[in-house]
N, CA, C and O atoms as a Maestro MAE file, in Angstrom:
{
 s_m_m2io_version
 :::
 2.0.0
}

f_m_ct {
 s_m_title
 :::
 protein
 m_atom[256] {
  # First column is atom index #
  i_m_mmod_type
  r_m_x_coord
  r_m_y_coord
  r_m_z_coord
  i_m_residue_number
  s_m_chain_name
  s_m_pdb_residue_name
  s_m_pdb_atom_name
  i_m_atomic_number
  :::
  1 25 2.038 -13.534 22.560 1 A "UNK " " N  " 7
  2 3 2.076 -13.677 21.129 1 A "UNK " " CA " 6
  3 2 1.770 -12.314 20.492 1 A "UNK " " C  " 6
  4 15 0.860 -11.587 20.892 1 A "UNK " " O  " 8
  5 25 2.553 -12.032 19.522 2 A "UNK " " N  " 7
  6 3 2.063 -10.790 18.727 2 A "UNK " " CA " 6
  7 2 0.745 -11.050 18.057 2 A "UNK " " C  " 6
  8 15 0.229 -12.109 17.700 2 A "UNK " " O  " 8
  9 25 0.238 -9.514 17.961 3 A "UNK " " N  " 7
  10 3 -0.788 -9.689 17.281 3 A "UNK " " CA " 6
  11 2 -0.729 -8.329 16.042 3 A "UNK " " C  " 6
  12 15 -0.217 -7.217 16.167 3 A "UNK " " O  " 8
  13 25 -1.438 -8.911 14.893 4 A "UNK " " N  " 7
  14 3 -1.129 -7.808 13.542 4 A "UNK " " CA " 6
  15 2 -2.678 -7.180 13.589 4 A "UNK " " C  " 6
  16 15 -3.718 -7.661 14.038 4 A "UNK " " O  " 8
  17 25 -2.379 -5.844 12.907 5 A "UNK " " N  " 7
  18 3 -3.824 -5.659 12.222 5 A "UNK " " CA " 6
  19 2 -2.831 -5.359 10.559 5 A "UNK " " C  " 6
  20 15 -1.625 -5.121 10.498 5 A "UNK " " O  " 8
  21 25 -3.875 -5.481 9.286 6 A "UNK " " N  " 7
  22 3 -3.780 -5.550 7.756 6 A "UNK " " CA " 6
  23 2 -4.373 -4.295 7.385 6 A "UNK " " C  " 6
  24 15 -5.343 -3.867 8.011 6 A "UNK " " O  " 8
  25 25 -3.901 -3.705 6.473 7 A "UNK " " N  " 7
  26 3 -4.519 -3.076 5.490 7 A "UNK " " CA " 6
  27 2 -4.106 -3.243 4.201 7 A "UNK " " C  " 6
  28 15 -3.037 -3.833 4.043 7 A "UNK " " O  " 8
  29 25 -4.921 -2.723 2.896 8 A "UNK " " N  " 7
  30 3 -4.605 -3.139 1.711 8 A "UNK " " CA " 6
  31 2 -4.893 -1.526 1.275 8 A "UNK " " C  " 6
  32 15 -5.732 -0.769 1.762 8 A "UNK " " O  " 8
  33 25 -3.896 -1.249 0.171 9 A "UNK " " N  " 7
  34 3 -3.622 0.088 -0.407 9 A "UNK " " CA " 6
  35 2 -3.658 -0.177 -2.233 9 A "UNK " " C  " 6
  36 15 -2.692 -0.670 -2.815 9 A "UNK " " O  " 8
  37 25 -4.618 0.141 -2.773 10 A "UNK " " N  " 7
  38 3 -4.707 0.172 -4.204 10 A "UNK " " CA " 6
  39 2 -4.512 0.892 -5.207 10 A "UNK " " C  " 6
  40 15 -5.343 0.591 -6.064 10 A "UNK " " O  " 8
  41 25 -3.963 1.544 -5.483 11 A "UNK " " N  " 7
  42 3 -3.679 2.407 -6.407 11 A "UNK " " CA " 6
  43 2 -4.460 2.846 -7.581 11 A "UNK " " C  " 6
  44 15 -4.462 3.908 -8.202 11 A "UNK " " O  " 8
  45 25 -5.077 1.823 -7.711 12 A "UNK " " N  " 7
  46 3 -6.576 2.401 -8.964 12 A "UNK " " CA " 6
  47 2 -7.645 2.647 -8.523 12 A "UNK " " C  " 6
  48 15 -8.429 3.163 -9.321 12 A "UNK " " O  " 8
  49 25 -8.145 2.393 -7.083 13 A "UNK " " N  " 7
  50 3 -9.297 2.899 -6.731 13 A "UNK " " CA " 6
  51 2 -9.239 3.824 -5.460 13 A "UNK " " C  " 6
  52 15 -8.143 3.826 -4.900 13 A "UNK " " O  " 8
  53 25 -9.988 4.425 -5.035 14 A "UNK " " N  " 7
  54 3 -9.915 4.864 -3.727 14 A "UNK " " CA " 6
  55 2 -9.085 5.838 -3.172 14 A "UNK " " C  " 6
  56 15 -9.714 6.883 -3.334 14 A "UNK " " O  " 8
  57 25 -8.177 6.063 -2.687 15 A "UNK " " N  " 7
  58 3 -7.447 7.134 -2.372 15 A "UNK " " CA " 6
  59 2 -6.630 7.596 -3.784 15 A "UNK " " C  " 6
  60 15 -6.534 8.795 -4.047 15 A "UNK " " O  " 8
  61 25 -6.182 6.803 -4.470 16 A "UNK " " N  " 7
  62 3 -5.102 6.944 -5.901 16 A "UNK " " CA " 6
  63 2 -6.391 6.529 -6.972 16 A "UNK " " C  " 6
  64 15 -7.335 5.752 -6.828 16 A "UNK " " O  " 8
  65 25 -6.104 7.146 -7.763 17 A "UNK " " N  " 7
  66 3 -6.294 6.769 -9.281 17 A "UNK " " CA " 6
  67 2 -5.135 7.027 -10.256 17 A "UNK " " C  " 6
  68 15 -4.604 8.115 -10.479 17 A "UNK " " O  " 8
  69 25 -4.838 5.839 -10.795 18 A "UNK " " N  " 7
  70 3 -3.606 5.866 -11.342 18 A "UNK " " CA " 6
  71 2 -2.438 5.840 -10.216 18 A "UNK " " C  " 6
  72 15 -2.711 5.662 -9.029 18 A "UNK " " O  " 8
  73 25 -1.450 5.984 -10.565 19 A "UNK " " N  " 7
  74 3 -0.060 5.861 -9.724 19 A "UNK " " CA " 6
  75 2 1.054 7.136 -10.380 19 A "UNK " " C  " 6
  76 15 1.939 7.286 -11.222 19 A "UNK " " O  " 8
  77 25 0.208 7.956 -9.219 20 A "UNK " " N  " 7
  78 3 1.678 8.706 -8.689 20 A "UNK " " CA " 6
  79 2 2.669 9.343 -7.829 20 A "UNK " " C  " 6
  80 15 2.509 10.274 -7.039 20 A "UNK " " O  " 8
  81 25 3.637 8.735 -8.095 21 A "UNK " " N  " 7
  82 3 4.735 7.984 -7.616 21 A "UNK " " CA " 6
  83 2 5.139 9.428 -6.333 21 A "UNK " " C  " 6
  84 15 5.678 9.096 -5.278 21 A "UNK " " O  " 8
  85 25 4.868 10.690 -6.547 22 A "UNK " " N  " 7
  86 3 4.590 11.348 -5.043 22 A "UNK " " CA " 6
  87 2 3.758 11.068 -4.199 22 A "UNK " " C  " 6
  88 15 3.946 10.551 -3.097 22 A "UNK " " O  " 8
  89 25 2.659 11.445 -4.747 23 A "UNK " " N  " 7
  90 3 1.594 11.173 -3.784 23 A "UNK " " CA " 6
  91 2 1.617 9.743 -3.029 23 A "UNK " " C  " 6
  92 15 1.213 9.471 -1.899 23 A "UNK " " O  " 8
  93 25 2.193 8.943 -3.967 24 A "UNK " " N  " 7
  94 3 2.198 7.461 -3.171 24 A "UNK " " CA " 6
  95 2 3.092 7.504 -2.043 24 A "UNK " " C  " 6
  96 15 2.638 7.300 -0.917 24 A "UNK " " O  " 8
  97 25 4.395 7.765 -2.236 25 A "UNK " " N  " 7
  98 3 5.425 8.201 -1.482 25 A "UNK " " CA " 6
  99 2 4.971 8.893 -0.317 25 A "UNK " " C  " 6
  100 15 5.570 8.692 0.739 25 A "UNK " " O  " 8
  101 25 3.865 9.786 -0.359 26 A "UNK " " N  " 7
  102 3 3.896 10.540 0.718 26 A "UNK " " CA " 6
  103 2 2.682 10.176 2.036 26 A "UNK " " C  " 6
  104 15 2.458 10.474 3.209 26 A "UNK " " O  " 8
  105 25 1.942 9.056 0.561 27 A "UNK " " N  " 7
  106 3 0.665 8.664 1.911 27 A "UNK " " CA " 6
  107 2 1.463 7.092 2.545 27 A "UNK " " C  " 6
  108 15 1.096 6.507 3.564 27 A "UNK " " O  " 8
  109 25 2.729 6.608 1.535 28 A "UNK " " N  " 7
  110 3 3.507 5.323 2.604 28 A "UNK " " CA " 6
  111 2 4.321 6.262 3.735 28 A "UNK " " C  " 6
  112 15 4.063 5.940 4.894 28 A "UNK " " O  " 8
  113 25 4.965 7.020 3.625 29 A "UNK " " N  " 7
  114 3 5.129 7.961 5.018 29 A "UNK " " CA " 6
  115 2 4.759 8.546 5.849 29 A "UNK " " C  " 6
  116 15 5.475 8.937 6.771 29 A "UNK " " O  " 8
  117 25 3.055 8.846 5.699 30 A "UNK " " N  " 7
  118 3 2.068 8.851 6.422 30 A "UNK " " CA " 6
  119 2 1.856 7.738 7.653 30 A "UNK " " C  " 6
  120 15 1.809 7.663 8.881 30 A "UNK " " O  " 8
  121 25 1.769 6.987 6.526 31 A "UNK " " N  " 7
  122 3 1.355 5.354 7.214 31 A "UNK " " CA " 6
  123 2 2.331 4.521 7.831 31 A "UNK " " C  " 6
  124 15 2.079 3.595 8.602 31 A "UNK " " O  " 8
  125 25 3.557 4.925 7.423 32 A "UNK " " N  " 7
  126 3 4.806 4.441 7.932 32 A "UNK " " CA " 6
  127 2 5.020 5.037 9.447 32 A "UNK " " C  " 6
  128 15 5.693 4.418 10.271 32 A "UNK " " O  " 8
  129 25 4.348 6.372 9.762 33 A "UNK " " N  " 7
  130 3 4.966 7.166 10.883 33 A "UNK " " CA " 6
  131 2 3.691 6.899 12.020 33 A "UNK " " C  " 6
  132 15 3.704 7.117 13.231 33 A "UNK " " O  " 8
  133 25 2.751 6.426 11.284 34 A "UNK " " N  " 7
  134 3 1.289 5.433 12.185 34 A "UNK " " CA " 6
  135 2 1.859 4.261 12.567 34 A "UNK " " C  " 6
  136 15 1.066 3.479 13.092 34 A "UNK " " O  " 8
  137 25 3.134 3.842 12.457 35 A "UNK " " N  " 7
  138 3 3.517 2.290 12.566 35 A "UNK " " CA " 6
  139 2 2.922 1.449 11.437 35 A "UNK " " C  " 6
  140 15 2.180 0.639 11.993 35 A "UNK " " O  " 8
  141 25 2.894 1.241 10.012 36 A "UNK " " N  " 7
  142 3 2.381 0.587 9.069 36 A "UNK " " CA " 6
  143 2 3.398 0.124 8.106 36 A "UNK " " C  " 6
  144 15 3.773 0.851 7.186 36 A "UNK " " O  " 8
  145 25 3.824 -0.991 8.283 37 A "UNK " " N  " 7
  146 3 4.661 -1.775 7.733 37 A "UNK " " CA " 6
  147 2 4.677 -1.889 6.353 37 A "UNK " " C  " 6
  148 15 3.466 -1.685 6.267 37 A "UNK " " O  " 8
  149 25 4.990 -2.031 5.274 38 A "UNK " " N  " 7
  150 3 4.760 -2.442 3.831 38 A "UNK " " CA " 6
  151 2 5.224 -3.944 3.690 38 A "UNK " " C  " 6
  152 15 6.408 -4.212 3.486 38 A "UNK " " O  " 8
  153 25 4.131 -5.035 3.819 39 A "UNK " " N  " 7
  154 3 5.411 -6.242 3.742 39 A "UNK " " CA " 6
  155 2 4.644 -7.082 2.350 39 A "UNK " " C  " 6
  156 15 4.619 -8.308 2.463 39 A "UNK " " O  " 8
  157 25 3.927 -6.391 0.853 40 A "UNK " " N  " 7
  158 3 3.959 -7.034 0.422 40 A "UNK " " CA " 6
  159 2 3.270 -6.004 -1.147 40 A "UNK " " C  " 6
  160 15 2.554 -5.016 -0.988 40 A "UNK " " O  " 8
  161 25 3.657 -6.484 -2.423 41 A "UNK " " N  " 7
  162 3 3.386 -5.398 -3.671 41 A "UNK " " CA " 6
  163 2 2.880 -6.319 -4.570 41 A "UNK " " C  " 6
  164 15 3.627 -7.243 -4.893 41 A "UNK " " O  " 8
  165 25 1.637 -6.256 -5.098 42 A "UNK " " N  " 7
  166 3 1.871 -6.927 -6.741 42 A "UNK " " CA " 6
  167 2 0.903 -6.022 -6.947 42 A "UNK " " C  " 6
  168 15 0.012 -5.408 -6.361 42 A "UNK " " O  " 8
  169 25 1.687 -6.249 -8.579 43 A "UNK " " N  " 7
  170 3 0.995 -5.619 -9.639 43 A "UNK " " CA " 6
  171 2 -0.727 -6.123 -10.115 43 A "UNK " " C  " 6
  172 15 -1.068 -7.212 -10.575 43 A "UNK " " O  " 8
  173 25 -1.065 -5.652 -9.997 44 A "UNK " " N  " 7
  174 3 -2.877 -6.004 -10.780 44 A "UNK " " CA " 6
  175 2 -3.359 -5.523 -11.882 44 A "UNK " " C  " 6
  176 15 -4.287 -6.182 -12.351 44 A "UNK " " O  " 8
  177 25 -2.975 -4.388 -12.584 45 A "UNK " " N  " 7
  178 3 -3.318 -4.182 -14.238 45 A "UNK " " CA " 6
  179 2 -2.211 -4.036 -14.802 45 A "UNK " " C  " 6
  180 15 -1.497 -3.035 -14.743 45 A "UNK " " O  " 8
  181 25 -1.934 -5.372 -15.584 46 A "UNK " " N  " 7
  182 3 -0.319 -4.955 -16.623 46 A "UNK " " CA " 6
  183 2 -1.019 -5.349 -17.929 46 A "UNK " " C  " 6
  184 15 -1.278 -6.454 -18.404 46 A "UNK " " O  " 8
  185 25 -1.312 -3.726 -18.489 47 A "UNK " " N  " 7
  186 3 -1.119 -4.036 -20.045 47 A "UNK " " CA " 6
  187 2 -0.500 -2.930 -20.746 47 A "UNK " " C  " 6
  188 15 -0.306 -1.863 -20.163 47 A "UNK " " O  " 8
  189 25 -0.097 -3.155 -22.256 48 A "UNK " " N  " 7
  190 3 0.840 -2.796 -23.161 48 A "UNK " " CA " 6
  191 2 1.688 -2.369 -22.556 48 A "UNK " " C  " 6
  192 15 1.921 -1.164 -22.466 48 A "UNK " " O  " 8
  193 25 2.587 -3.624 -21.797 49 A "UNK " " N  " 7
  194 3 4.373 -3.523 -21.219 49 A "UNK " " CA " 6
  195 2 4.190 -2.593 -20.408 49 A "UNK " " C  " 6
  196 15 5.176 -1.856 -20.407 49 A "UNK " " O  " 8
  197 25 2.935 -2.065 -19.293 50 A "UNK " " N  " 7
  198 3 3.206 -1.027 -18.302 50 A "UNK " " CA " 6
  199 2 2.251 -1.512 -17.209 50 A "UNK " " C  " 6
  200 15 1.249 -2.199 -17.408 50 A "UNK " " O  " 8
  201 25 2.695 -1.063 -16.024 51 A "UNK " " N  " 7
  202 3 1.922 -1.363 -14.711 51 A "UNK " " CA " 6
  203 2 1.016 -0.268 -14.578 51 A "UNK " " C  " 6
  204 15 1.365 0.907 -14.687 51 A "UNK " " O  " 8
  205 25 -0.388 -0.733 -14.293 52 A "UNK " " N  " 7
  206 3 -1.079 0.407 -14.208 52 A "UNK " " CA " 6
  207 2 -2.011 0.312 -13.044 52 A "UNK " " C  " 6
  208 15 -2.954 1.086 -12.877 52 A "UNK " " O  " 8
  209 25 -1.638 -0.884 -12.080 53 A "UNK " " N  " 7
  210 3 -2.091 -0.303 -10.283 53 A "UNK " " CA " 6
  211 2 -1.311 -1.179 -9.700 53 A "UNK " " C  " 6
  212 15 -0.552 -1.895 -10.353 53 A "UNK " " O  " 8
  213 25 -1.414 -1.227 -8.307 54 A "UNK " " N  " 7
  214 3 -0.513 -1.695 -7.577 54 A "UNK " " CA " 6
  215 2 -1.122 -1.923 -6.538 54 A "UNK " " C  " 6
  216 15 -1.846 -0.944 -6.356 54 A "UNK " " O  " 8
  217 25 -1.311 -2.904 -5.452 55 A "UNK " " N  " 7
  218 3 -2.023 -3.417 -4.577 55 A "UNK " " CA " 6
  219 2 -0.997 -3.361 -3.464 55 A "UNK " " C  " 6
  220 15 -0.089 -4.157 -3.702 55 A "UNK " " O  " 8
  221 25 -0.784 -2.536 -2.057 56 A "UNK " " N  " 7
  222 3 0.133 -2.842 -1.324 56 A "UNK " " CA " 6
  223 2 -0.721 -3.653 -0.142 56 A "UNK " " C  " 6
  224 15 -1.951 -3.604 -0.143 56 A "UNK " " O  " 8
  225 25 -0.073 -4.309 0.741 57 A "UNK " " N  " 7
  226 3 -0.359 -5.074 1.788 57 A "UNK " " CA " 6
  227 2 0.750 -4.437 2.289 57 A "UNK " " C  " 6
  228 15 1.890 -4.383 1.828 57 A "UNK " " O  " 8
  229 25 0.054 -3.726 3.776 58 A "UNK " " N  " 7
  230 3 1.225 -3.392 5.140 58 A "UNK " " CA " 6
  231 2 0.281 -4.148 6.752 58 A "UNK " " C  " 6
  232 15 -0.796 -4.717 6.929 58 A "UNK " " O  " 8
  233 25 0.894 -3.923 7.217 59 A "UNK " " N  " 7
  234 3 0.730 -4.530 8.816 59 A "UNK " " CA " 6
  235 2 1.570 -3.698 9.558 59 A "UNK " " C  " 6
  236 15 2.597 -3.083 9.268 59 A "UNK " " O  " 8
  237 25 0.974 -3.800 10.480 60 A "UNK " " N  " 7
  238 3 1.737 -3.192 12.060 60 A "UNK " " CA " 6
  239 2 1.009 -4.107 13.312 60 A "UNK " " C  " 6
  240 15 0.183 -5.019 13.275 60 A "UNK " " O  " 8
  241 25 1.655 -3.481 14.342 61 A "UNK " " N  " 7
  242 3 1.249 -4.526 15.283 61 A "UNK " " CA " 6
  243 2 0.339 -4.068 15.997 61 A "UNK " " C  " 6
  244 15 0.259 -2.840 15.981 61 A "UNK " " O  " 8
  245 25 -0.665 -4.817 16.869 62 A "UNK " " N  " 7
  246 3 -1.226 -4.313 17.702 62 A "UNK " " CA " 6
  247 2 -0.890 -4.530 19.510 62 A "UNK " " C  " 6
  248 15 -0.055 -5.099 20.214 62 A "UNK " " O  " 8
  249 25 -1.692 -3.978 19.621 63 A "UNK " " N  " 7
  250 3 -1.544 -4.566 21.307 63 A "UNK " " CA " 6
  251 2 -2.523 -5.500 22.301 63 A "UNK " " C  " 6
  252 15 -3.735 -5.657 22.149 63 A "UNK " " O  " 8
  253 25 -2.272 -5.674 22.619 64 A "UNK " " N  " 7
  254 3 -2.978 -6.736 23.740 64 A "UNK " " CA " 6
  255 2 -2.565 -7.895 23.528 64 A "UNK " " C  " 6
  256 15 -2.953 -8.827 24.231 64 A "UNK " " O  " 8
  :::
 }
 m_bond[255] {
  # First column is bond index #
  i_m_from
  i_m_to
  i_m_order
  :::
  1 1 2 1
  2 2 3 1
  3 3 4 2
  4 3 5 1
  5 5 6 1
  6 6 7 1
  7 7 8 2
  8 7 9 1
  9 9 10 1
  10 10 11 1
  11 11 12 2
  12 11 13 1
  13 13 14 1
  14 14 15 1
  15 15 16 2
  16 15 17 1
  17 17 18 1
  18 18 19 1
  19 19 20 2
  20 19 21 1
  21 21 22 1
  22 22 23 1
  23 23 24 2
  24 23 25 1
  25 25 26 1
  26 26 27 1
  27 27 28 2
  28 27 29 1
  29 29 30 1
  30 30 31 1
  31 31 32 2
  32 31 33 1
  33 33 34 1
  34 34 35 1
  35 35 36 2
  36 35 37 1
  37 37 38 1
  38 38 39 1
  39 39 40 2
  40 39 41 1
  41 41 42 1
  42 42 43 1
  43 43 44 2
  44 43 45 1
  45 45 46 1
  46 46 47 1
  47 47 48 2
  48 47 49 1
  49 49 50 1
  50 50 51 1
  51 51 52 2
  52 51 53 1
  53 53 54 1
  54 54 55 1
  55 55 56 2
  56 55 57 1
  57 57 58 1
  58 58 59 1
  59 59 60 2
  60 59 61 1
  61 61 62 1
  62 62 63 1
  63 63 64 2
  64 63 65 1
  65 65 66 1
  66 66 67 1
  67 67 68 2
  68 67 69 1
  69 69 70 1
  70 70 71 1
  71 71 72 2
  72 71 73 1
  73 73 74 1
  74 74 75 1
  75 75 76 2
  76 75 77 1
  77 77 78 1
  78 78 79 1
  79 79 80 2
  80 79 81 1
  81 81 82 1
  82 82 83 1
  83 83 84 2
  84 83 85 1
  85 85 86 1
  86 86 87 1
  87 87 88 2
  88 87 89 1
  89 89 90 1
  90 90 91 1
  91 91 92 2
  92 91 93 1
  93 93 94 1
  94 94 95 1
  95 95 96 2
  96 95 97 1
  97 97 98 1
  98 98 99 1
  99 99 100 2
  100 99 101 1
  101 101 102 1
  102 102 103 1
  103 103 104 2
  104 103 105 1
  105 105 106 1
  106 106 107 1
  107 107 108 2
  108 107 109 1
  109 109 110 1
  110 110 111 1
  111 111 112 2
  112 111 113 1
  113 113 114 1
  114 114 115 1
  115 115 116 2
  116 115 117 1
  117 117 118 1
  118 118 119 1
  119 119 120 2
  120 119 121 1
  121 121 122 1
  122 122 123 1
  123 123 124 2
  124 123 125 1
  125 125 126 1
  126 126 127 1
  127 127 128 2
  128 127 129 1
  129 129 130 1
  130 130 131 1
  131 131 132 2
  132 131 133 1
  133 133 134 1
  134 134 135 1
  135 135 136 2
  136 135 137 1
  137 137 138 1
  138 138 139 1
  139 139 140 2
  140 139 141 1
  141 141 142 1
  142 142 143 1
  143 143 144 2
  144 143 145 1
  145 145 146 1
  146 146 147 1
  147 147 148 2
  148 147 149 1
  149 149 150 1
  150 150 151 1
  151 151 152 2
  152 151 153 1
  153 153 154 1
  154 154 155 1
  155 155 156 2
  156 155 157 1
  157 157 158 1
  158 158 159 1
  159 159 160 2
  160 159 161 1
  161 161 162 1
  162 162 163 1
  163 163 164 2
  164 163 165 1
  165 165 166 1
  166 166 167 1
  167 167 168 2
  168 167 169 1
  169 169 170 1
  170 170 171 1
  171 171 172 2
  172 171 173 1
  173 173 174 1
  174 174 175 1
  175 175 176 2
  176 175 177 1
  177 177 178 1
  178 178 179 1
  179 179 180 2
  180 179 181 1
  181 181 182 1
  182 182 183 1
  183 183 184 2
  184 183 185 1
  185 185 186 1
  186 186 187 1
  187 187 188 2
  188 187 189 1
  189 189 190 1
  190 190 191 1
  191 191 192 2
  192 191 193 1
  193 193 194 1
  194 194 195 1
  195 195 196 2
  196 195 197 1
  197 197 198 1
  198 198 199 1
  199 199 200 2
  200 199 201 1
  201 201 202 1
  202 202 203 1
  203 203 204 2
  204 203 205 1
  205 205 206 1
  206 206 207 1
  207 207 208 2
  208 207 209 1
  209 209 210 1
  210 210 211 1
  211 211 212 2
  212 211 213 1
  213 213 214 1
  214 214 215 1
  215 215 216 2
  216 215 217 1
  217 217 218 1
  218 218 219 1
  219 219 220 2
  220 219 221 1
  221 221 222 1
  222 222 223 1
  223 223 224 2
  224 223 225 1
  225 225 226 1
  226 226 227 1
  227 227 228 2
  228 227 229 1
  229 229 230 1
  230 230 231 1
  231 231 232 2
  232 231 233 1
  233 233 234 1
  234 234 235 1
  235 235 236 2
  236 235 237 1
  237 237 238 1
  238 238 239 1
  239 239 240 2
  240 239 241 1
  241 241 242 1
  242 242 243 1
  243 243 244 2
  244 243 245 1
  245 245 246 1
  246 246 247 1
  247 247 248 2
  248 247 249 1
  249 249 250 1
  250 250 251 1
  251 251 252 2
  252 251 253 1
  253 253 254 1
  254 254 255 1
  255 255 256 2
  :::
 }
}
């Protein structure tokens, strides 16, 4: 049976403040080339008609 490990990527706290759209780009290709999947996005601060973080969920697999 496969097995996953999770991480969660936030955009307003922690590595990002605010969202931008290089830097994001370049730490999902980071994480992409670690084997880190992106399999999931929502938005978490929407006000006045704009997104202002973004919560990613990726996975990759593990072994054993």
């Amino acid at each position: 049976m496969k097995k996953f490990e999770y991480l969660l990527l936030d955009t307003v706290s922690g590595f990002f403040s605010g969202i931008d759209y290089q830097e994001l780009t370049n730490r999902l290709n980071q994480l992409g080339s670690q084997g880190w999947e992106v399999v999931s996005v929502v938005d978490t601060i929407f006000t006045h008609n704009m997104v202002r973080g973004l919560l990613f969920t990726l996975k990759r697999e593990v072994g054993g």
